[in-house]
N, C-alpha and C positions, 0 to 999 in steps of 0.2 A: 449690739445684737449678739446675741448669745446662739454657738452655731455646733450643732451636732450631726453626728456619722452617726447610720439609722440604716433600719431597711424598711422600707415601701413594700408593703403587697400586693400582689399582681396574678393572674391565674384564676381559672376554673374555682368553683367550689370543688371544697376536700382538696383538691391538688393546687398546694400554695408555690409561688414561684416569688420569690424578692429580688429588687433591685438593692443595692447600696447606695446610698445617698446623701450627700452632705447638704443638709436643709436648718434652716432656722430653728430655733428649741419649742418656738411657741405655735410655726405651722401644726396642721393634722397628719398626720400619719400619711396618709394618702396625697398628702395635700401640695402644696409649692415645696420646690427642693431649687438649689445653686448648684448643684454637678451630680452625675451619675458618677458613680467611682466603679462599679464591679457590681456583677449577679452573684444569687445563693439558689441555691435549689437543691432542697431538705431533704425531698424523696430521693434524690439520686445518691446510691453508694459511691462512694471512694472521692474521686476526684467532683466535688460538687459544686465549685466557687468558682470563680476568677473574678481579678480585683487587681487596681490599680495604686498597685504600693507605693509607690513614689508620691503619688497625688494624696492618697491618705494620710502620708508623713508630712506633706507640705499643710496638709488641713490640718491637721492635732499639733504640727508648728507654729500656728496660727490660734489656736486657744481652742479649737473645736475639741468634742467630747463624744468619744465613741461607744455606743452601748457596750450593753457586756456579749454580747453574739457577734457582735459587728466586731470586737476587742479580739476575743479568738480567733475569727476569720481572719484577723489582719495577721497573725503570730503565726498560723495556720499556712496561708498563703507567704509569707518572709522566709519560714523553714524550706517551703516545696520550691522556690527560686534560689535560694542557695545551696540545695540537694544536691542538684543535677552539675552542677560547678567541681563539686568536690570527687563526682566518682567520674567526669570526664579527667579531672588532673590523672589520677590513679589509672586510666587504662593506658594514656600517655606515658606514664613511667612504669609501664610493664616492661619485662624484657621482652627483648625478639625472640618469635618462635621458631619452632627450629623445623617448622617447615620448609624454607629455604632449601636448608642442609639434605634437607630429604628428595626434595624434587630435582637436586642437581646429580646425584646418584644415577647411573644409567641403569633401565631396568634389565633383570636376566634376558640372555638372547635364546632364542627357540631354535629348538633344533628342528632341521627338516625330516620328514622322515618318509 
């Protein structure tokens, strides 16, 4: 059985919405799928996917064949999960602020008058 990562369309006319999905090569488009992995949605700017990377590794480990949209999403989606990794290390190894230093300062005292 020969087994591909696809998306399924789903949504109103004009306003398309995809699922991903790891379905047999000779189903329909529409048709029987083996696992949802992750949505797409085209009209939406920026952040438009989500997708389960680990299962999509596990399926293309497995001999499946990813479109070419579905190929990018997965690359797409592997960059933005290891993004957020690398700029949490970096505020971690910032130095301390020297707010501390400041708020231990007694403020000027008022004169009475």
């Amino acid at each position: 059985m020969a087994v591909s990562i696809r998306l399924r369309r789903e949504g109103a006319k004009n306003r398309p919405y995809y699922k991903i999905v790891v379905a047999d090569s000779r189903s329909p488009r529409d048709g029987k799928f083996i696992e949802i992995i992750g949505t797409y949605d085209p009209k939406t700017p920026g952040n438009n996917s989500s997708l389960k990377v680990e299962r999509a590794e596990y399926w293309i480990s497995k001999g499946a064949q990813p479109s070419d949209t579905v190929r990018s999403l997965i690359k797409r989606n592997k960059k933005r999960t290891t993004a957020p990794e690398t700029s949490s290390h970096d505020e971690q190894a910032a130095p301390p602020s020297t707010e501390d230093e400041v708020s231990s300062e007694s403020p000027p005292a008022k004169s009475a008058s």
